[in-house]
N, C-alpha and C positions, 0 to 999 in steps of 0.2 A: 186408405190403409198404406202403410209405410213397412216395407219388408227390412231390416237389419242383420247383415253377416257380417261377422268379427267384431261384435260388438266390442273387445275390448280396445282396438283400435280404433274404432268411429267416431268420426266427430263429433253425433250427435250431442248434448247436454242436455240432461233432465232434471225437474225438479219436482220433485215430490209424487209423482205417478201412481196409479193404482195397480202392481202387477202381479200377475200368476204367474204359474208356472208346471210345466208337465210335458208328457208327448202326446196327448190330445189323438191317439190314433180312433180315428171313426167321428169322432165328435158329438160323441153320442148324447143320452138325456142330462147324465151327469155332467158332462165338460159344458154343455149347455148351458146349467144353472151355475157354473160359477164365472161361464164367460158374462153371462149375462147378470150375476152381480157384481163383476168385474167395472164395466162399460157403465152399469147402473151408478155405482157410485163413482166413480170417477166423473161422469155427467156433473152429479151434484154437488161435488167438493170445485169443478169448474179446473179440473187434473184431466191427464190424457189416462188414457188404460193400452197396457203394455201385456202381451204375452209371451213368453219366455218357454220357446220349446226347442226339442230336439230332434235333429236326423243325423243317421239313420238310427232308430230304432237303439232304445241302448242294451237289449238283447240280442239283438243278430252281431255285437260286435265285439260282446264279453263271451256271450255262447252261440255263436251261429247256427249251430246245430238243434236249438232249440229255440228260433227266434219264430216268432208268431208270424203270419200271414198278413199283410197291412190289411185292413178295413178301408183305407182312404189312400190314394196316390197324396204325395207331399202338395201337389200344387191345389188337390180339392180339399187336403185338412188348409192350406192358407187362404183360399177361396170363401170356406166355409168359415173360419176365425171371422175374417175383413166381413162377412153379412151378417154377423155378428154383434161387429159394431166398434170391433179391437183397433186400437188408431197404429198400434205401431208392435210389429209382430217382431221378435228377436229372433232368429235362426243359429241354433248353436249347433255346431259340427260335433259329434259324439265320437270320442276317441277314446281309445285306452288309456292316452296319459291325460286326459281329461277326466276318466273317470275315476282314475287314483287320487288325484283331488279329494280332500276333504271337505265336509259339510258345511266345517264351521269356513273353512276357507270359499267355499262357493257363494255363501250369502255376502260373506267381505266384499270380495270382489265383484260378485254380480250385482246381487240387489241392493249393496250400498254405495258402494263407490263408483261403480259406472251407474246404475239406474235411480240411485239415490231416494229410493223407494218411499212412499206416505204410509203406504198399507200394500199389505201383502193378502191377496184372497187363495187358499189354497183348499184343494178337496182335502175328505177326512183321510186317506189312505197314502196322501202325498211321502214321497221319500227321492230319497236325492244325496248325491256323493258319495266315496271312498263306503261300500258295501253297503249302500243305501241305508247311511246311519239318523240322515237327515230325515225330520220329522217333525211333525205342528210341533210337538213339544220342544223339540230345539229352533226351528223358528219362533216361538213365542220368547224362550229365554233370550233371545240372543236380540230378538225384537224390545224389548225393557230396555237393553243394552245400547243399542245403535238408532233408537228414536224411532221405529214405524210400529205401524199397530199391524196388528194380524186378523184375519177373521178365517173360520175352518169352517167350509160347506158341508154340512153332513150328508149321507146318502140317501141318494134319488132312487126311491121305488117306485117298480110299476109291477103290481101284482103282488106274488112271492117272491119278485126278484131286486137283489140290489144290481141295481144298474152297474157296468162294469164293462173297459173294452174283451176282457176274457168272456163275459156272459154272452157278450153280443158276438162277439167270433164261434163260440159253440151252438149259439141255432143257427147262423151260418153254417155251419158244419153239418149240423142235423137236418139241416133243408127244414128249420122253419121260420118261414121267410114270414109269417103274420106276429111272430114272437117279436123276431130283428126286428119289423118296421114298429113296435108299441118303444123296443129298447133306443132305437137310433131317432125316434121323434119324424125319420121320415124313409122310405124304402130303403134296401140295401142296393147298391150298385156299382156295378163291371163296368168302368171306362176302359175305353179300345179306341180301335181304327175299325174298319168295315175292309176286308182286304178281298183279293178271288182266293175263292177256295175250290174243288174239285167238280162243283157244278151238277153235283147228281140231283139237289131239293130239286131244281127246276124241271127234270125229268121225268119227276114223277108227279107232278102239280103242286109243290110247295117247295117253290125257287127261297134261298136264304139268305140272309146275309151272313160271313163269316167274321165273326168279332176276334182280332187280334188285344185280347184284356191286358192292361198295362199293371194291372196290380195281381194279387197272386192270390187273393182272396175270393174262391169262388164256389156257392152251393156244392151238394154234394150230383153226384151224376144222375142227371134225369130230366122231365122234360116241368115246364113253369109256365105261366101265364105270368108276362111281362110287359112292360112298359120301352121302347126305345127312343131316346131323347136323340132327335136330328135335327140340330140347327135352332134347339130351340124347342121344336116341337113335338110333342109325346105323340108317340102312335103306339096302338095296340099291337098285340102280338105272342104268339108261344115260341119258345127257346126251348134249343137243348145242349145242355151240355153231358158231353162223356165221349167216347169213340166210337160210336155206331155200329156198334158190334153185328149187326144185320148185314154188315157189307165186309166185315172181316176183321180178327182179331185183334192185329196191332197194330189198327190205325189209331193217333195221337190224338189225345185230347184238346176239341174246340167246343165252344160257345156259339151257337148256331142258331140264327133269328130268322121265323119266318114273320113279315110284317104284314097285317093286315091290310090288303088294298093299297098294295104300295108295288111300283113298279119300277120306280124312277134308279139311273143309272147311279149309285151311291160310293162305291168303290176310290177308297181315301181317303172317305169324309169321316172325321169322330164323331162317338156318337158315345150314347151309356147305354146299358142296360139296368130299369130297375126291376128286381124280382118281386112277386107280389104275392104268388104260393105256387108251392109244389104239386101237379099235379099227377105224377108218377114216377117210378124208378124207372134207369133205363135197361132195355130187356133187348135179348137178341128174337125176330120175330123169324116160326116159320118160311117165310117168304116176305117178298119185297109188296106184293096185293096185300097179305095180312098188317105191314107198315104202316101203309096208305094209310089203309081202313082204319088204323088205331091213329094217325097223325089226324085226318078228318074229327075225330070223336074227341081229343085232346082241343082242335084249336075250337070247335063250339064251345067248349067247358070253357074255355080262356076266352073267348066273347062273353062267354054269362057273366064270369066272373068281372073280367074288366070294366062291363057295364055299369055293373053295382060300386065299384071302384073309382071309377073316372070321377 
């Protein structure tokens, strides 16, 4: 997989490509099925497949104040593309005077004259440039016009739901993490660092590890039967996240992993967390004995559950 910044200066030359295009946050069922009609056809036409996306976010930069929560750090939406199967991911920098840009002027420029496009795959919902005027139907017109062909992935259900990075951010939201993992095709997950934190787990018989989350997207507060990827290796485990209101008001919100049968000195290593379900809100208890007692009865449910999971 081949990463491209400033495409409109790079060397690269293309001919004839199969390319999408979007911001791909989560990489959920939907961007799925069009990466992978993407790749599919491009295979068979014996063209490369190009994806065409953006950072940061082109919400957090027209309205920051209202810009969503990422689902995916940038390097696990391009990790996730490239397994894919995408040969050559394009990196556009989302700016203000880039998104004053026109529609018709973005496909000139992008998918014809730099990527010289074969075929364009895009979801049904696609929109793009100066007030997000761009859409299948003005890629199809303009498609007649400038020689590629177009094809429009319609929506990916699972259930009653059309699949959707907004759908998949509100069971996120809701703490329902067996929703997210049917919508994302595979768990949701917190990458971090493993850092020291105040060391009290281990004082009371569940030592933790403290996850420093790099992305901003994380269940709502309470405790989960989880997954922690270290080095590769998943290990079981209950997490919590919230402030631990049992030890005092205002302490700051962390992500808190106790690992199953795990002892080892880990401190700086990355790691992910995947959520698998929510197994309670978090509550301030009586006393620190009543904690315990409810941490003990929390991590068997997240063995049972994990069991059946693994």
């Amino acid at each position: 997989m081949e990463v491209i910044r400033h495409i409109v200066s790079h060397p690269r030359r293309f001919q004839a490509p199969v390319v999408t295009l979007g911001n791909f946050d989560g990489i959920h069922r939907g961007h799925q099925a069009i990466l992978g009609r993407v790749v599919a056809d491009a295979r068979a036409r014996g063209e490369i497949s190009v994806a065409l996306t953006f950072e940061p976010h082109p919400v957090a930069v027209l309205r920051p104040e209202a810009a969503p929560p990422k689902l995916a750090s940038l390097p696990d939406r391009l990790r996730m593309m490239g397994e894919a199967g995408v040969d050559v991911i394009v990196l556009q920098r989302f700016t203000r005077a880039f998104a004053a840009g026109t529609a018709e002027d973005f496909v000139r420029r992008f998918l014809v004259e730099r990527l010289h496009a074969g075929k364009v795959v895009v979801g049904h919902t696609v929109n793009f440039g100066q007030g997000r005027r761009g859409d299948a139907v003005l890629l199809e017109r303009l498609g007649a016009e400038y020689g590629y062909e177009l094809e429009v992935v319609g929506p990916v259900r699972v259930g009653e739901h059309v699949v959707s990075s907004s759908v998949v951010r509100r069971a996120v939201e809701e703490g329902d993490m067996r929703l997210a993992t049917a919508l994302l095709g595979r768990r949701h997950c917190a990458p971090g660092v493993i850092e020291r934190g105040d060391g009290r787990g281990a004082t009371i018989g569940f030592p933790t590890a403290n996850v420093r989350v790099r992305t901003a997207m994380l269940p709502p507060d309470g405790v989960y039967a989880v997954w922690t990827d270290l080095s590769g290796t998943r290990r079981p485990g209950v997490a919590n996240v919230g402030r631990k209101p049992t030890f005092g008001a205002d302490l700051a919100r962390t992500l808190e992993v106790h690992i199953f049968d795990f002892s080892d000195d880990v401190y700086g290593a990355r790691c992910g967390v995947e959520f698998v379900e929510r197994l309670r809100g978090e509550i301030a208890f009586p006393s620190v004995d009543a904690l315990v007692a409810q941490i003990g009865r929390d991590a068997e449910r997240a063995r049972a559950l994990l069991a059946l999971d693994a």
